[in-house]
BATIMAR-628210 format. One line per field, with one value per residue: residue number from 0; x, y, z of N, C-alpha, C in turn; residue in one letter. Coordinates in steps of 0.02 Angstrom, whole numbers. Each point is the difference from the previous one (the first is absolute). Layout:
resi c(NUM|...)
n_X c(X|...)
n_Y c(Y|...)
n_Z c(Z|...)
ca_X c(X|...)
ca_Y c(Y|...)
ca_Z c(Z|...)
c_X c(X|...)
c_Y c(Y|...)
c_Z c(Z|...)
resn c(A|...)
//
This chain:
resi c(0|1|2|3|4|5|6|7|8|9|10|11|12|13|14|15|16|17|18|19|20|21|22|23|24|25|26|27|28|29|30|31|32|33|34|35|36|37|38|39|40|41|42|43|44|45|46|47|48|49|50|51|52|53|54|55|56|57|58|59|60|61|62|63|64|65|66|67|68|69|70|71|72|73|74|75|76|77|78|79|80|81|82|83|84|85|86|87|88|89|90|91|92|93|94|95|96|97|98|99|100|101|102|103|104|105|106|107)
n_X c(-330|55|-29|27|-3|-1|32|-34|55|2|-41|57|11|-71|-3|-21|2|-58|16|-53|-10|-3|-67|10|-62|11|66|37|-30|-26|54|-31|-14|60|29|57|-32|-40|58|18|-50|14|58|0|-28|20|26|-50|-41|-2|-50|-15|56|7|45|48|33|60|-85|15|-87|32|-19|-6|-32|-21|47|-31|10|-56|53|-7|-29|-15|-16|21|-35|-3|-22|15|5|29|-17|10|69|-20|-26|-49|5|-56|1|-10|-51|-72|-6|58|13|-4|-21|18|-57|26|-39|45|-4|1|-21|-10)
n_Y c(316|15|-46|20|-69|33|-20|24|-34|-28|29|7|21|26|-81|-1|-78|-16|7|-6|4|18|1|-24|66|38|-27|51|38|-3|21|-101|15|6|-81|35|40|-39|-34|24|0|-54|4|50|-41|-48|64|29|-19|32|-49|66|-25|43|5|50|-45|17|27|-44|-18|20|-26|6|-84|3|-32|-47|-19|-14|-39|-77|-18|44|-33|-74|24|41|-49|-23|80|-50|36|33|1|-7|-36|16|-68|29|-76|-3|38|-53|33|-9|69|-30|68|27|2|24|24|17|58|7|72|-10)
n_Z c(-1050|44|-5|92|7|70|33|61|23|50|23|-2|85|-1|-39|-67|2|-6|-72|-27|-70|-59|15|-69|-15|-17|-57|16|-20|59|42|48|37|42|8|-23|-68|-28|21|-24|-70|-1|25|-65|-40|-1|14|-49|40|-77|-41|-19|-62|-17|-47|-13|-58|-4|3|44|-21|68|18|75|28|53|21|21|30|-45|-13|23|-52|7|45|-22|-74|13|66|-52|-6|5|68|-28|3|66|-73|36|-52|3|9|-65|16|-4|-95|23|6|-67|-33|-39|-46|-44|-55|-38|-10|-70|-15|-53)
ca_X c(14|40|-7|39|-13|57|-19|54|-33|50|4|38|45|-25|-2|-2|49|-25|-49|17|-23|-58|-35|-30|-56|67|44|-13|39|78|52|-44|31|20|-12|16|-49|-71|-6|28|-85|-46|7|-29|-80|16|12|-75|-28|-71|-19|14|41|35|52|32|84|16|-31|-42|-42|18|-53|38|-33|41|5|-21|16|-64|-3|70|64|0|55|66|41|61|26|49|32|61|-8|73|34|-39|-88|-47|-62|-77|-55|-64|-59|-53|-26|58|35|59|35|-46|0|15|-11|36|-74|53|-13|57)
ca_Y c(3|-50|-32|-49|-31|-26|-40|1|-49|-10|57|4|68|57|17|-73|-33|-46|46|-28|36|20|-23|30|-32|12|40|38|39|40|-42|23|17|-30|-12|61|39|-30|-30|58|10|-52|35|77|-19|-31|37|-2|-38|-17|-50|12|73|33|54|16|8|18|2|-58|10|-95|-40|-65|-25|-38|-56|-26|-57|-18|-77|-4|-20|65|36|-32|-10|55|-28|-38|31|-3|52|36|26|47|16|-53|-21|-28|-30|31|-24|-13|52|37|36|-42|18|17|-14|60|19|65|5|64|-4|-15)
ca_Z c(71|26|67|2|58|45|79|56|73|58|28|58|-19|-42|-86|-56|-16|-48|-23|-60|-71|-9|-51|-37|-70|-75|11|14|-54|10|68|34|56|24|82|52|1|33|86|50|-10|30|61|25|12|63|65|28|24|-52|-50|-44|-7|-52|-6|-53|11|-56|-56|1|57|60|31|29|56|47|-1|74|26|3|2|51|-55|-21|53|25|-39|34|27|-24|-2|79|31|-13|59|27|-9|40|-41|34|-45|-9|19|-39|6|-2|-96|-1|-62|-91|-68|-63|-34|-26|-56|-32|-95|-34)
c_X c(49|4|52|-7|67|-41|65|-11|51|23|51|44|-29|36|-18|71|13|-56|16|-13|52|-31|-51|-64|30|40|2|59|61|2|-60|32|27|-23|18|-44|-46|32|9|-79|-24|12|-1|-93|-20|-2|-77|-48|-51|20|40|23|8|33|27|77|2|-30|-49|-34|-25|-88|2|-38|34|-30|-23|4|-68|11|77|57|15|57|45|48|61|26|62|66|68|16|90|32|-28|-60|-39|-55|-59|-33|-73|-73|-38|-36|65|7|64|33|-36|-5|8|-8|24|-43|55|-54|36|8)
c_Y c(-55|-24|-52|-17|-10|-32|49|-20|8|84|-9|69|33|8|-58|-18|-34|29|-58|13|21|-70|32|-29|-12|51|73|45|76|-33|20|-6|-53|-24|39|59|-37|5|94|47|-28|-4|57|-6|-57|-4|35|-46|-25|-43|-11|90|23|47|-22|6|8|-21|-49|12|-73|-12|-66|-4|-19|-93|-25|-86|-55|-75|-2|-15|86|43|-42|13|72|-15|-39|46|37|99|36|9|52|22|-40|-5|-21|-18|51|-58|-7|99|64|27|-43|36|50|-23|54|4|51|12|54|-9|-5|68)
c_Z c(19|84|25|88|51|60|46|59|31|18|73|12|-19|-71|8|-12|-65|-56|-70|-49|-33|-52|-51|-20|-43|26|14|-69|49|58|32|91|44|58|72|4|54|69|20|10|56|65|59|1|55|78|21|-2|-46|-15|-69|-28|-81|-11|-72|7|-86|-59|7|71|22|23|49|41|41|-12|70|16|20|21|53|-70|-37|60|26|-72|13|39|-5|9|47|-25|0|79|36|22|53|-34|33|-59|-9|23|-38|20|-4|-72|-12|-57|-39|-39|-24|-50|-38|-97|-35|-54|-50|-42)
resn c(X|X|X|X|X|X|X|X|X|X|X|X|X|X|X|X|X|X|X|X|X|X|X|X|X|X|X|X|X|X|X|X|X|X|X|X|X|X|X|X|X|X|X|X|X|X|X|X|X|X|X|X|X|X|X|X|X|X|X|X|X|X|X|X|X|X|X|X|X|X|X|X|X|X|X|X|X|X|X|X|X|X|X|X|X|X|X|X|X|X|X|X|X|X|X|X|X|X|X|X|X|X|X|X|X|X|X|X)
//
């Protein structure tokens, strides 16, 4: 089985901005998916209001929590993030969705 870990945060604009991975258990023996795959996943799951999601992209079956803002040091660290031309950035709140965790699973 090939397992591989992303993060996506800074949900602005209706997308992810910020998506990171992949990380591996171990390597993965064929091309494991991109940061553009996941944010564009992770964004179409995102937009309903659950906890938690799954789906399938090219072969690989996703698994993702939402991420939440439990401590004040958990929601100033995005904060740091000067807000693109245009955008009106609202600091997130103690308790606010601050992201996903992802999980992407392939057999081998």
């Amino acid at each position: 089985m090939q397992i591989s870990v992303f993060t996506a945060g800074n949900y602005r604009n209706g997308k992810f901005d910020r998506v990171k991975g992949p990380a591996f258990v171990q390597m993965p023996t064929s091309e494991p998916l991109s940061s553009e795959q996941i944010a564009t996943w992770a964004t179409s799951q995102y937009a309903t209001p659950a906890k938690s999601y799954s789906g399938t992209v090219d072969g690989w079956q996703l698994y993702a929590e939402r991420v939440f803002g439990t401590e004040d040091r958990c929601i100033t660290c995005p904060g740091g993030i000067a807000p693109a031309p245009g955008d009106s950035y609202v600091a997130p709140k103690r308790g606010d969705s601050l992201g996903l965790f992802v999980i992407a699973v392939r057999n081998r």
